[in-house]
N, C-alpha and C positions, 0 to 999 in steps of 0.2 A: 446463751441468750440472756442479756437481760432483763429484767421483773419490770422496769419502767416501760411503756408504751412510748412514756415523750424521747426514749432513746433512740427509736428507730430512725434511721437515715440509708440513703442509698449511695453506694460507686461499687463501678469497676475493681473486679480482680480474677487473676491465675488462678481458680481453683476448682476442687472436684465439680465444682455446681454450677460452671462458665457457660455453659450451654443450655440453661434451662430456656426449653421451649415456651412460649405464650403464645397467644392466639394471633398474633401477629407477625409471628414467625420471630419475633425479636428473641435475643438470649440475654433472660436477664439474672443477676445476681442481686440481694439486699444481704446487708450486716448491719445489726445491732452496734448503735454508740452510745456511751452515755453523754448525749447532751440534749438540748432540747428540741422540740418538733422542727422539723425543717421542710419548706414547700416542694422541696424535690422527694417528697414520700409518695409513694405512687398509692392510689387511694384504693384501684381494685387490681386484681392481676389482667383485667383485660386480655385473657387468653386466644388465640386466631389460631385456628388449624391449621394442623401440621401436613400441610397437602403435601406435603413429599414424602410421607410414611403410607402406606398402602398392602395389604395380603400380601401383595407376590413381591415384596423387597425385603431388607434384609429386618427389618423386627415386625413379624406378621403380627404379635400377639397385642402390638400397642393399634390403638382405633381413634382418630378422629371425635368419632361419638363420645369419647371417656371426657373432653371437653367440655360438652354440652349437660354430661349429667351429673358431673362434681364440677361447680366453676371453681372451686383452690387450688385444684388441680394443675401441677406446674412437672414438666416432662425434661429429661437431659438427654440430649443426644448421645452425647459422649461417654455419658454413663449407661446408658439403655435404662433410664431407673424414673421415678416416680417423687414427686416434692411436694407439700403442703405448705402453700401459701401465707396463711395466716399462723397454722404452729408455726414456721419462719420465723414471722417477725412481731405477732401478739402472743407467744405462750410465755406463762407464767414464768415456766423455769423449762431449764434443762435438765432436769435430773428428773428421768422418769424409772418408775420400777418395773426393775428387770432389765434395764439396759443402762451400760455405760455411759459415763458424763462426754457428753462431747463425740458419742458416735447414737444420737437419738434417730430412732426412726422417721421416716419423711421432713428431718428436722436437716442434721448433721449428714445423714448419708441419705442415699434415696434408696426408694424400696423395688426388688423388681419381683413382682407377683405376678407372674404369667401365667403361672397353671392353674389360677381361678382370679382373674384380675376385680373383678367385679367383686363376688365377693370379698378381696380385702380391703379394695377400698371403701364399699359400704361399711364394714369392721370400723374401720379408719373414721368416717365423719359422724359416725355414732359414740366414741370413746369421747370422756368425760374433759381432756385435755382439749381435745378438737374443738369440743364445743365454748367449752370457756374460750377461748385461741379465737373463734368467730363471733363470741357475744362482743369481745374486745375490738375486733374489726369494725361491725356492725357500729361499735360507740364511736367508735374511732371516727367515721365516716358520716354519722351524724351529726358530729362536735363539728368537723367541716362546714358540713350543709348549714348549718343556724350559725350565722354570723352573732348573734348574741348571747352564747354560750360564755359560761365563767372561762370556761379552757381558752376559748376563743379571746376571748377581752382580755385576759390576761396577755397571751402570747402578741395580740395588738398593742397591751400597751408596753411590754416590752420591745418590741418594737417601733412605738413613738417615742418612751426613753432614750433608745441607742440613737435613734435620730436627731431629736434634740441633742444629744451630748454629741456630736459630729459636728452638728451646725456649729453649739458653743466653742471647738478646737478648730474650724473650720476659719471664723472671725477673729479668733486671736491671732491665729495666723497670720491672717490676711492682716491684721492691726500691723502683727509686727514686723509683716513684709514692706510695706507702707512707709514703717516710720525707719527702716533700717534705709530703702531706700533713698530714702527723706534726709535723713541724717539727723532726725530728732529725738528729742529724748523722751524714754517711755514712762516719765513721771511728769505733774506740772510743777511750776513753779510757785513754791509758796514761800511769802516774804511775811508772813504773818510771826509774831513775837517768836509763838509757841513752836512752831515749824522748826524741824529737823534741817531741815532742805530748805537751804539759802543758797543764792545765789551771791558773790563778790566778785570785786576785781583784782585778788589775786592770782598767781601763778599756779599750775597745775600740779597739785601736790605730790602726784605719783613720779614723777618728772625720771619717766625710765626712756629706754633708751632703745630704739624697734628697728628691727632690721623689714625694709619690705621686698619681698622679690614675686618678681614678676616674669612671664615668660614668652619666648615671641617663637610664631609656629605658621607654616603655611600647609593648605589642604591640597587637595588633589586639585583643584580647580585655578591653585597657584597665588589666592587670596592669604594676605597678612593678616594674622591676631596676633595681638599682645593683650595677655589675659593675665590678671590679678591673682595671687595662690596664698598672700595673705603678710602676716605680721609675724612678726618673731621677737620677743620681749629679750635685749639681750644686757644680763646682767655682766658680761666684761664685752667690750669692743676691741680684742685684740683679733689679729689676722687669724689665729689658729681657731679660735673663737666663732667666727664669723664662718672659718670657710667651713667648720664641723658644720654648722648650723646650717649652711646652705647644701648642704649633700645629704645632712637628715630630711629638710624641706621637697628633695629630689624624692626621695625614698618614701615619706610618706602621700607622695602624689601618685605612687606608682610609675615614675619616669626614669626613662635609662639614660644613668650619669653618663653613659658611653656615647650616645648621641647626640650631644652636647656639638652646637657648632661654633662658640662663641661666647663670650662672656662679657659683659659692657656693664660701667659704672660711671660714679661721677667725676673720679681719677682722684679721691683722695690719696691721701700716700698710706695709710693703712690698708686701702683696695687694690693701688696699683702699683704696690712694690715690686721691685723687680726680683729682688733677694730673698723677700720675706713678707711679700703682702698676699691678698687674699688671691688674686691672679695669680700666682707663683704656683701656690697650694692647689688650689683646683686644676692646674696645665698639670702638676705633679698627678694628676689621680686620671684626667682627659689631657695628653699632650697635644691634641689638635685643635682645642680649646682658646682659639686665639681671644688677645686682649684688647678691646678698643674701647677706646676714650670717649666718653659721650661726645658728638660732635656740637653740641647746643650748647655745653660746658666750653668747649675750646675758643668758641667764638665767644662765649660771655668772659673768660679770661682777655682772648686780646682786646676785647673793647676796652674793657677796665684797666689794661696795661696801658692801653693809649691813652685814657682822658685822664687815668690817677696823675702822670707826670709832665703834665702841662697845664701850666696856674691857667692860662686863660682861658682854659676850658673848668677846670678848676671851678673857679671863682662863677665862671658864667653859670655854669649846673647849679649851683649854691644859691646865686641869685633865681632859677627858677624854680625851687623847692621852696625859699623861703615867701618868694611871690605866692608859689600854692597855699601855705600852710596859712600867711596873712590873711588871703581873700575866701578860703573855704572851711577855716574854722570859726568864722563868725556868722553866725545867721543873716544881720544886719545887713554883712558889705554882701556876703553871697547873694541875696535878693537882690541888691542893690545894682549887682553885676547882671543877674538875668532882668531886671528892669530897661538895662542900658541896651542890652541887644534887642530886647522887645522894641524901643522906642524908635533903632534904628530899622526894625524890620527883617530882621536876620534871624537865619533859625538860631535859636538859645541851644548854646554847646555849655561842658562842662569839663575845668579844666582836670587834668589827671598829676597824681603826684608821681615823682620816679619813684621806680621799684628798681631794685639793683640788677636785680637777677632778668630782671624780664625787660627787655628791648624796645619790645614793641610800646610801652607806655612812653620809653623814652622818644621816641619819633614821635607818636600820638598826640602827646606835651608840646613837644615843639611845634607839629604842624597848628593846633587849636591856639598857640599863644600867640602864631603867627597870621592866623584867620580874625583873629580878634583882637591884633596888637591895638588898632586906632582908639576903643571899648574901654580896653585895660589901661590906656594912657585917661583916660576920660573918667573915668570911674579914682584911679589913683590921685589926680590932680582935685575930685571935690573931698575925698579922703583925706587931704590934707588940712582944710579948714573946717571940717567936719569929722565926726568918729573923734573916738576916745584912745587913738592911737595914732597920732594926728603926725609924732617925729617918728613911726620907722614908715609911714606912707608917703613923705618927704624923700628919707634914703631910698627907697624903693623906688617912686620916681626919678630921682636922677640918675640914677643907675639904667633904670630901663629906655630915659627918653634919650638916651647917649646914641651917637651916629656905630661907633664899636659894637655895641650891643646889639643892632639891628644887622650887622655884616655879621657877627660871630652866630647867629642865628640863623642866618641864611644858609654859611657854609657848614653847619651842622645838621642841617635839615638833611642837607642835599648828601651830607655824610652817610648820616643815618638812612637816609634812603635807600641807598647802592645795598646795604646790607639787611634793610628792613624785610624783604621777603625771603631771603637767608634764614634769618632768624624768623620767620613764621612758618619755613616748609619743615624747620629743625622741630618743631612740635609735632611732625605729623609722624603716627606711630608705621605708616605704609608705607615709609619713606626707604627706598632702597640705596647700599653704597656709593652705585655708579650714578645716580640722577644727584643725590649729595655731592658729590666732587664737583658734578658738572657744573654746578648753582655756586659754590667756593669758589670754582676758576672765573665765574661768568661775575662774583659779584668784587673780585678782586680786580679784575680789567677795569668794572667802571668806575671802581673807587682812582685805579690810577689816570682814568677819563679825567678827571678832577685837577690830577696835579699840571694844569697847562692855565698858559699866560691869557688865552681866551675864557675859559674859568671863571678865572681872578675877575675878570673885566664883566661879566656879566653879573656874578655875584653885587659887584659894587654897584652897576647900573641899579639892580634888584632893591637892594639897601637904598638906595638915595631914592627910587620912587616913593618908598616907604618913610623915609624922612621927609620929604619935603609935603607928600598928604598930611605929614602929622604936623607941619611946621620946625621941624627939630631942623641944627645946621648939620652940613653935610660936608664932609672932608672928600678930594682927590685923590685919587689912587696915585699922583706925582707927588704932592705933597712929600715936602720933606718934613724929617725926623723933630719934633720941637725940641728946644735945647733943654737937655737936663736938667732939672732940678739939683740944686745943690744947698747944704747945712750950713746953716750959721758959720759964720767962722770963729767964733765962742767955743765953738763945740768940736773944731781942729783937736786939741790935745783928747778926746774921749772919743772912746768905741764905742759907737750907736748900732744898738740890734734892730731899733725898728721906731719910727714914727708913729705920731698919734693922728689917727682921720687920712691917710693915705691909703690910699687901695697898693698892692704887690705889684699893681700891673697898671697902676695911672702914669706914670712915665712913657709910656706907649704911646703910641699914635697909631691911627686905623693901618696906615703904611707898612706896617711890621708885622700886622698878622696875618699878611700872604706867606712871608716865610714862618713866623715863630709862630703861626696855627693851622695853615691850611696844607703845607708842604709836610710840616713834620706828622702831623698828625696820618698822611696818606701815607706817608713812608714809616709810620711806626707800624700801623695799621696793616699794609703788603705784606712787611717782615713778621708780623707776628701771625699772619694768613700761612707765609710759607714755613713757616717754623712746624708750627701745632698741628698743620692739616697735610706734612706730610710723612706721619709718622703711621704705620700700617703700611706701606705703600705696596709689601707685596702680598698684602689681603686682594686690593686693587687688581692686581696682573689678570685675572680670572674676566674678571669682567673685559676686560681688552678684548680677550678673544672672540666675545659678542658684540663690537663694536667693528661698524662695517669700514669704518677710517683707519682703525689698526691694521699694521704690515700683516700682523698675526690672526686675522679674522677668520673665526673659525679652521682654526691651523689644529687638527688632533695632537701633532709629534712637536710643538712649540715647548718651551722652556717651561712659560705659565701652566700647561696646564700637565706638564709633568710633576710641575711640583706640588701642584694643588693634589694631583691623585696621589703624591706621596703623606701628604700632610691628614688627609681625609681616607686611607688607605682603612681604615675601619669600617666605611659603608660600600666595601668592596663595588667599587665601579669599575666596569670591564675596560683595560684600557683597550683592549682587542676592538671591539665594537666600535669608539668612539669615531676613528677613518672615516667609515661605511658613512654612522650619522651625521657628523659632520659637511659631509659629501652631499647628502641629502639633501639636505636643510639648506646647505647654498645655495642647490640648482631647484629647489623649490621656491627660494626666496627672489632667484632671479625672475621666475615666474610671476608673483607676485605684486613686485615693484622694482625700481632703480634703486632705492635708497632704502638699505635696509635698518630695522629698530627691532630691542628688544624686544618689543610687544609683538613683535610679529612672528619673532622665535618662539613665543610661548603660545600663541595659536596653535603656530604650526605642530613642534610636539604635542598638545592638546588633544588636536583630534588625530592623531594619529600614536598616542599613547604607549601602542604593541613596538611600533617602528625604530621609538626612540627612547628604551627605556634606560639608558646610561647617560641621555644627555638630560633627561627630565630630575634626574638623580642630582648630577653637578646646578643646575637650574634651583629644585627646591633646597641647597647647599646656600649656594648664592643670594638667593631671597629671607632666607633669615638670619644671615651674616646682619644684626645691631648695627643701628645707625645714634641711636641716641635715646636716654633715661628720661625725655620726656613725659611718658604714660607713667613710668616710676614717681617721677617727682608730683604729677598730679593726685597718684593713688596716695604717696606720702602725704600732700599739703591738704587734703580730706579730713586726716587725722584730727588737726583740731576742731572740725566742725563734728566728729563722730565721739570725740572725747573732751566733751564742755566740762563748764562747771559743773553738772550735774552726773557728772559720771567719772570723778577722778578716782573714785575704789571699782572702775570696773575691772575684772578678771582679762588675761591674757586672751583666753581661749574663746570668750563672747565678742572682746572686741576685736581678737582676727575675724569672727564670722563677721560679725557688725558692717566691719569696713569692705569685704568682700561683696556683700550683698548693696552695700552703697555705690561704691565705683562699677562693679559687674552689670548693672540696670539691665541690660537688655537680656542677660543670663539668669534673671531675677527673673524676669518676666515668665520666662520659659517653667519655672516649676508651678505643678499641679499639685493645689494645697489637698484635693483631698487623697492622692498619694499621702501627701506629707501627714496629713491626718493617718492614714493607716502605718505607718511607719513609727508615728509616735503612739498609736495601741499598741504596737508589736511591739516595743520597746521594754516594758514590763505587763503584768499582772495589777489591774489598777482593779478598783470598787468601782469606777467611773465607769460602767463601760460603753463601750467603743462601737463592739464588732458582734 
């Protein structure tokens, strides 16, 4: 035992003393700790008879009564023996004289005095230890009772200490969860002389190099996540490099690289070598591990293939960027331009600049340039004899009040339209193989909608109602060719590269860009659809088989999906079984409806989970087979809002959590700071304390 009182505390244990009786029939045990008083001290023994011990059972010699006339008095069944309450857990020490350390009478073993029990336990609460052992109870139990004792006030205010110091880790917390999600920086900005901490507008001095990977999972309920696992600081960007780096990333997530269904990037040629890129590497280590090409990537490739190599697309994008950058970097005209739409009554839009990578600004541009052409011609013509940039708001007008310019505009809209929900479903991270394909085939038909002689005719209607509102002249779709421009004949004996104040594409007439923009364009467009988007194709097969139009719908012995179980032959799915559930699942579906859909496959296994568990297997295969680096590239383009100026020396290790807890928000949400509080006591041995 130990000498301090404030040691005593109470639990549970296996041992000789597991059965001491109280008056309550409870079997309680106390052990001495050194720490301090704790509210689970039981404050008397509260003893209750022992009504199941009686003369005629098997311990005649123990009495009920012995309760009532020593209350320290604590009994063991198990032992048949006798225990003193307060020596327990108030005696001075353990070492008494005449008996061993650690086998103390009524203390360490119990006593069984049955041939004169009274007399020794009266012995017992007259002994000099006893009595110290119960003067020390006694205090004990007083220090309780008076809430204004030193003992007392002390152990309260150590216990308003710990609590204050919880709240203060409690609020940092919560600061720094806030501003992690936030994406702000946890200093402010001071531009004062003396300050450390300035802000500029240079480049970000760390300028290292991050790999980010992310992961895409579906649950029992058949729901898509793509969840963020963090940044990897990578000082070489070679394939061996990368793919090390991504199988350590597996390993310290606790995930099995073997489970791996897929692997998708952005198709650089260090990721998607075939020989030697990081794909390669990783199928070397999971060979099931197919490779697929961001699909949000392939379609921003063929866009860019189509409009890089055609000037009049060219030149027309060129004139709508530098239209943006005219009219929305100057305060002046920009007001000037929400004044004009105010005056006609129209809601005030604003225009957008292209972004390369991202599509959708590019239709969004054209449709607002187009909602507002009459405005922009209005605004551009008092620009001219007004504003301090009076010659390029002149070139900018003629360009834009051109009858070309108002047709190439048209068929670009209508371009960019066929593709524009393409590329916005290509962002969605739920987005599965087979509805992807189907949205490619569907946005490919109406691109080639496009290329007919009725088209042409509508477009140009379009354009000329639009010219003639504004007053501009308008050209016929008969019109013939004007005649060529031709050089001096001075200039016969010399090779001329280029003229001064000609446009590349003023020799044109509107006539020419039903073939030279609107035919070539749908047909660079179609081919570079079939090119890019049909590469994987026998990823695809899989899916046929759930597709109620395939020869092969739900066919178990079909080619697809022999191969598929050979290729996934790691998540051992029974080919035995799949007959039976395939069989099922038909004559269920025909119950159903006439026309059957994925969504209705995955009910149906759903609630019947037991019936169909080989086809639920291929199913959550299927659904997190990568559609596209979307959620990737969003977790990437965070970065610079997570790593401003003010954090260019931050650490590897803070700014993967950093960005984690930024992009993750609703995973953010879910931790309990004061968990996180105990987890940061646990953490070391602080002077602060916690707990």
């Amino acid at each position: 035992m130990k000498s301090q009182i404030s040691s005593i505390g109470i639990e549970k244990e296996n041992d000789s003393h597991s059965n001491v009786l109280n008056n309550d029939d409870i079997e309680l045990t106390m052990t001495a700790q050194s720490s301090t008083f704790s509210n689970a001290v039981i404050d008397t023994p509260e003893f209750k008879k022992d009504i199941s011990m009686n003369k005629n059972e098997k311990n005649p010699n123990f009495q009920s009564s012995y309760f009532n006339k020593f209350n320290w008095l604590e009994y063991s069944i198990s032992d048949d023996a006798v225990f003193c309450f307060p020596c327990r857990h108030f005696s001075l020490s353990s070492n008494f004289r005449g008996q061993t350390i650690g086998n103390a009478a009524y203390i360490d073993r119990g006593v069984k005095c049955w041939r004169n029990p009274l007399q020794s336990l009266t012995k017992h609460s007259r002994s000099e230890n006893h009595l110290t052992s119960v003067e020390r109870w006694n205090q004990y139990l007083a220090i309780q009772a008076k809430q204004n004792s030193i003992a007392n006030l002390l152990k309260s205010s150590k216990v308003l200490e710990i609590e204050n110091n919880r709240k203060h880790i409690y609020f940092l917390l919560k600061a720094t969860l806030y501003l992690a999600k936030q994406g702000l920086a946890f200093r402010r900005n001071d531009e004062s002389s003396l300050s450390k901490n300035k802000v500029d507008e240079t480049k970000d001095s760390s300028k290292k190099e991050q790999l980010s990977f992310l992961i895409r999972f579906v649950d029992i309920n058949f729901n898509i996540f793509e969840k963020a696992l963090g940044y990897s600081h990578m000082k070489k960007s070679d394939a061996t490099s990368l793919a090390q780096e991504i199988v350590k990333l597996i390993k310290e997530n606790n995930l099995d690289i073997n489970k791996c269904i897929a692997q998708c990037d952005d198709g650089a040629s260090v990721m998607s070598g075939v020989y030697s890129g990081v794909q390669q590497k990783i199928s070397e280590i999971v060979p099931h591990a197919v490779y697929i090409h961001c699909y949000a990537h392939r379609l921003n490739l063929c866009l860019v293939d189509c409009i890089q190599n055609v000037p009049l697309i060219v030149d027309f994008f060129d004139t709508i960027q530098n239209f943006y950058k005219y009219l929305m970097n100057s305060q002046t005209r920009y007001e000037l331009f929400v004044e004009a739409q105010k005056n006609k009554n129209v809601k005030v839009i604003h225009l957008e600049r292209l972004v390369d990578t991202r599509w959708y600004y590019w239709y969004t541009s054209l449709k607002k340039v187009r909602s507002r052409y009459t405005v922009i011609i209005e605004v551009l013509t008092f620009l001219t004899e007004h504003g301090d940039q009076t010659v390029r708001a002149i070139g900018l007008l003629k360009i834009l009040s051109t009858f070309k310019f108002i047709m190439i505009l048209e068929i670009m809209v209508s371009v960019l339209e066929c593709i524009h929900c393409l590329s916005c479903e290509l962002q969605n991270s739920n987005i599965i193989l087979s509805k992807a394909m189907l949205l490619v085939k569907s946005s490919r038909n109406n691109i080639l909608k496009l290329r007919c002689e009725e088209s042409w005719l509508k477009f140009h209607q379009k354009a000329t109602d639009i010219a003639i509102c504004n007053g501009i002249k308008t050209q016929t779709h008969s019109e013939h060719e004007k005649r060529k421009q031709t050089l001096n004949k001075h200039l016969n004996d010399y090779f001329v590269l280029t003229t001064l104040g000609r446009a590349r594409c003023k020799e044109k007439d509107v006539s020419s860009i039903k073939v030279e923009l609107l035919y070539q364009v749908i047909d660079r467009i179609v081919a570079q659809l079939d090119e890019r988007f049909s590469k994987n194709e026998q990823v695809f097969d899989i899916f046929n088989v759930f597709d109620y139009t395939n020869a092969d719908f739900l066919n178990a012995e079909c080619v697809a999906v022999n191969k598929f179980l050979d290729d996934y032959r790691g998540f051992q799915i029974n080919s035995l079984s799949l007959p039976s559930e395939f069989s099922s699942i038909k004559a269920t579906l025909e119950l159903e409806m006439s026309q059957f859909k994925l969504e209705l496959i995955f009910n149906i296994v759903l609630n019947l989970p037991f019936a169909f568990p080989e086809t639920i297997k291929i199913l959550f295969i299927m659904l997190t087979l990568p559609v596209t680096t979307a959620s990737n590239e969003r977790f990437f383009s965070s970065l610079k809002r997570k790593k401003n100026f003010l954090r260019t020396t931050i650490g590897d290790e803070r700014l993967n959590d950093l960005m984690v807890l930024g992009v993750e928000t609703e995973e953010a949400k879910q931790i309990n700071l004061n968990d996180a509080v105990d987890d940061f006591a646990k953490m070391k041995d602080r002077r602060y304390p916690l707990y």
